[in-house]
MIROFI-268394 format. One record per residue (C-alpha): residue number from 1; residue in three letters; x, y, z. Coordinates in pm, 1 decimal, always signed. Layout:
residues N
+-----+------+----------+----------+----------+
! seq ! type !       c1 !       c2 !       c3 !
+-----+------+----------+----------+----------+
! NUM !  Ala !        X !        Y !        Z !
...
+-----+------+----------+----------+----------+
//
This chain:
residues 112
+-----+------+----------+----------+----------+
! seq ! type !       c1 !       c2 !       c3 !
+-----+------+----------+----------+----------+
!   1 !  Unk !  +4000.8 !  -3091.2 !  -2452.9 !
!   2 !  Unk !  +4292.5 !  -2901.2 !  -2664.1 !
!   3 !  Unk !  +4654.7 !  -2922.5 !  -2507.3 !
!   4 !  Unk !  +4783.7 !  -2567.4 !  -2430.8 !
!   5 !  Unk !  +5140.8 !  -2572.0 !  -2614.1 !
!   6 !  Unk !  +5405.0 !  -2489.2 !  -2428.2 !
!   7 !  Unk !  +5648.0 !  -2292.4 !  -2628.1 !
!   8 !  Unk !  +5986.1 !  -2237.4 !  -2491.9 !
!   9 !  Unk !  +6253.9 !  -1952.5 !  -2609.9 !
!  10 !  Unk !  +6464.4 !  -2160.3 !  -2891.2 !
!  11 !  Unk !  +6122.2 !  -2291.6 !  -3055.8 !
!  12 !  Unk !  +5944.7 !  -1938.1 !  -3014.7 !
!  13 !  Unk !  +6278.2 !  -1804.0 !  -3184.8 !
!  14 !  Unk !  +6321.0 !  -2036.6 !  -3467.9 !
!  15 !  Unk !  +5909.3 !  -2021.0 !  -3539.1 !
!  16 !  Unk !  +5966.3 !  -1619.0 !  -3554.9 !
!  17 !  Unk !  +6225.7 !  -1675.4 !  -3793.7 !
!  18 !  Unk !  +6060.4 !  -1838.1 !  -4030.9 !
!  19 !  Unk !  +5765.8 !  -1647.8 !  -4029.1 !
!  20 !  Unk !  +5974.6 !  -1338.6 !  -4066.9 !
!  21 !  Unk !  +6112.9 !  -1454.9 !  -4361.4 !
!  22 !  Unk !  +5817.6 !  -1503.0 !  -4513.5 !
!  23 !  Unk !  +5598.8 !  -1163.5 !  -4369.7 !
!  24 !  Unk !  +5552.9 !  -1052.4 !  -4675.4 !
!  25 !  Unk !  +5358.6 !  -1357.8 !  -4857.6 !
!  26 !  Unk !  +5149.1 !  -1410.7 !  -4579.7 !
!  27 !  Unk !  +5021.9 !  -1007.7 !  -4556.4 !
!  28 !  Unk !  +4994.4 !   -990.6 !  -4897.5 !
!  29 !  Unk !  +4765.2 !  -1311.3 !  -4903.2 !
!  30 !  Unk !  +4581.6 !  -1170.6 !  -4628.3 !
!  31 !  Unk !  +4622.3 !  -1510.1 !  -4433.5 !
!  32 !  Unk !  +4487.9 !  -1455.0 !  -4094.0 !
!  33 !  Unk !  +4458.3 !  -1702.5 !  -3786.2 !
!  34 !  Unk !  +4122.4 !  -1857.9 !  -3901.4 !
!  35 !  Unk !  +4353.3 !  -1893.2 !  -4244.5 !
!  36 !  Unk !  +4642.3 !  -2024.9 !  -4108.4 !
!  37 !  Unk !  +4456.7 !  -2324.3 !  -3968.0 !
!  38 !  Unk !  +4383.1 !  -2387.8 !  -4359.7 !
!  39 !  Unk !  +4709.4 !  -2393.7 !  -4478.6 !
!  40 !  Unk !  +4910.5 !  -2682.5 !  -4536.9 !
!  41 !  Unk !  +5219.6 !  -2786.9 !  -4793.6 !
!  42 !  Unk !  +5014.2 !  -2780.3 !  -5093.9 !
!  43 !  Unk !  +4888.0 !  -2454.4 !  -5001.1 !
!  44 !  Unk !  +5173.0 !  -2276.1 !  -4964.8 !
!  45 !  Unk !  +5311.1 !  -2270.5 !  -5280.2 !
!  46 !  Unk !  +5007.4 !  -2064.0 !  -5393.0 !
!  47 !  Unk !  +5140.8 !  -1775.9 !  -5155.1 !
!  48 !  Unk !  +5447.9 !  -1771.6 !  -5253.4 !
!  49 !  Unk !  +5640.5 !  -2066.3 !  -5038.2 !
!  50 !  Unk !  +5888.1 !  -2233.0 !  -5277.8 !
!  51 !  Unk !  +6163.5 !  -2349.7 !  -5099.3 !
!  52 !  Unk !  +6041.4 !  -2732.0 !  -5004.8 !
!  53 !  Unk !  +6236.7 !  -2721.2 !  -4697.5 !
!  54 !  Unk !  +6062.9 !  -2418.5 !  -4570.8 !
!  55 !  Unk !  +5721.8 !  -2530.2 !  -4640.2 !
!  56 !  Unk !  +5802.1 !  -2884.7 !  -4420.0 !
!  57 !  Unk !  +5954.5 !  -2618.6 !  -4133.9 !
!  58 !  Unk !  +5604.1 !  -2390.3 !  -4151.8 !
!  59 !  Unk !  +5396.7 !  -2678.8 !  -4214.5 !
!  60 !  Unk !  +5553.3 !  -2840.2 !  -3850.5 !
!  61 !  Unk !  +5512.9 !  -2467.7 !  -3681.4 !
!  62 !  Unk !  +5190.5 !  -2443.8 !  -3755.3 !
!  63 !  Unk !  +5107.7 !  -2793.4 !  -3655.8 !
!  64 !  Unk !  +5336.4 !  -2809.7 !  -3331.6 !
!  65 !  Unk !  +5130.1 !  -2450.2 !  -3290.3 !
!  66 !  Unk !  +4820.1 !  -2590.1 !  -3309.6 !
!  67 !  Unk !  +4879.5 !  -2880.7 !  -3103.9 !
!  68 !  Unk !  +4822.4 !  -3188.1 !  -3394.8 !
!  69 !  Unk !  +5015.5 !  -3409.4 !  -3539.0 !
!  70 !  Unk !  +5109.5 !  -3492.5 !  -3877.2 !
!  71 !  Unk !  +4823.6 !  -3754.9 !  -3976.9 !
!  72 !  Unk !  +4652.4 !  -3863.1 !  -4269.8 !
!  73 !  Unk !  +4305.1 !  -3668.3 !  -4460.7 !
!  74 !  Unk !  +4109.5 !  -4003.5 !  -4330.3 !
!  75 !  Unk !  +4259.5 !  -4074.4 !  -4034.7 !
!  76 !  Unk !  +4304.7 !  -3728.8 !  -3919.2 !
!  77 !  Unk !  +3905.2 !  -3619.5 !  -3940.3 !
!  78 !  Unk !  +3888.4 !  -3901.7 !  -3687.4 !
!  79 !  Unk !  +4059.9 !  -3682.7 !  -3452.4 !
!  80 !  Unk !  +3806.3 !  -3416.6 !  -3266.6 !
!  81 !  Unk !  +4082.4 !  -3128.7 !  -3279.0 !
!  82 !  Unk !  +4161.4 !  -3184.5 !  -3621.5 !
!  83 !  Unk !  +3794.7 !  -3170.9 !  -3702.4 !
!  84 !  Unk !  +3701.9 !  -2881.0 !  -3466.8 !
!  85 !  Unk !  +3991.3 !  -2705.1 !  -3681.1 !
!  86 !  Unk !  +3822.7 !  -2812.5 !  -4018.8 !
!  87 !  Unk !  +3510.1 !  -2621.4 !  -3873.3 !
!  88 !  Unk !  +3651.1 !  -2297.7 !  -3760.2 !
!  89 !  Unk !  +3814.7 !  -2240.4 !  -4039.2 !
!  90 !  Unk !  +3512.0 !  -2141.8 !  -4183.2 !
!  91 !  Unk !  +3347.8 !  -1809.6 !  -4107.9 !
!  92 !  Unk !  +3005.9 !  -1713.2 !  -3961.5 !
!  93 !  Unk !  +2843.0 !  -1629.4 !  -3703.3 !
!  94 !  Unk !  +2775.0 !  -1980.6 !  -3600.8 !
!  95 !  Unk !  +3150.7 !  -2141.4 !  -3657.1 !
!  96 !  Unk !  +3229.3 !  -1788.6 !  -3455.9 !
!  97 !  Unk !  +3039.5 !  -1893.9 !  -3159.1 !
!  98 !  Unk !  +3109.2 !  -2268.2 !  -3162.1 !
!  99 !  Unk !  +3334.4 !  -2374.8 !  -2869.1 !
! 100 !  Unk !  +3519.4 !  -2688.9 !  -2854.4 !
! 101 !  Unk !  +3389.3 !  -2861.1 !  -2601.2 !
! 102 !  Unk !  +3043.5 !  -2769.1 !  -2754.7 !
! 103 !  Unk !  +3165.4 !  -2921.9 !  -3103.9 !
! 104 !  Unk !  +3291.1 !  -3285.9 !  -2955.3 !
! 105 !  Unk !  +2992.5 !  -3296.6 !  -2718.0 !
! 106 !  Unk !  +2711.2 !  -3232.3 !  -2991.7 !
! 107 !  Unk !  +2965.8 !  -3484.7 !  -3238.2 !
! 108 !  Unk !  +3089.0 !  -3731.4 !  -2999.6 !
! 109 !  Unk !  +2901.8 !  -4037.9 !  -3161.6 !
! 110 !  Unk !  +3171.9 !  -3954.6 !  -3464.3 !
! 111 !  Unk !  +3485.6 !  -4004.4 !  -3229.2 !
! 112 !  Unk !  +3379.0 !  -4293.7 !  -3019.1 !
+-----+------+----------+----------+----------+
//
C-alpha cells in the first residue's frame, strides 16, 4: 500500500519555490500530474531545466512527493510503487481505472 507523505510547512515552502521558479517550463511543456511521474534528471533538460543543482532539488521533490526513493532502472521496477507509477503514467481508459492495490494483487508473483 502507498505511504501518504506527510508534508510539513518548511518542505511545502521550499517545494513551492522551486516549482515557482520554474512555472513557466512546466506550462509551456504541458507537464501534468500523470507527466510529472515521468520526469526525471535526464528529462528535464528537455523542458528547459539547466541549472544541475535544480534538477537534483526537483528530481528529490518529486520523488519525496511521490513517496520513492532514489533507486536504480533494475532494481527500482522491483519495487510495486515504482512500477504502479511506470503504469499510470500512461493514458487510457484502462491505466485510468487501474487502482493500486488492483495492480500489485493481479502482479504480485513479480514482487515476491
Amino acid at each position: 500500500m502507498p505511504q501518504i507523505v506527510e508534508l510539513n510547512y518548511t518542505t511545502k515552502n521550499h517545494i513551492y519555490r522551486i516549482l515557482t521558479n520554474y512555472k513557466e517550463c512546466f506550462l509551456h511543456n504541458f507537464i501534468t500530474g500523470r507527466k510529472l511521474i515521468a520526469i526525471d534528471a535526464s528529462a528535464l533538460p528537455k523542458i528547459g531545466v539547466y541549472d544541475f543543482q535544480d534538477i537534483l532539488a526537483l528530481t528529490r521533490c518529486i520523488r519525496d512527493l511521490l513517496g520513492i526513493e532514489k533507486l536504480s532502472p533494475t532494481v527500482a521496477l522491483q519495487n510495486p510503487m515504482v512500477a504502479y507509477i511506470e503504469i499510470k503514467r500512461r493514458t487510457g481508459r484502462v491505466n485510468d481505472n487501474l487502482t493500486y492495490n488492483t495492480f500489485v494483487r493481479e502482479n504480485e508473483h513479480w514482487f515476491s
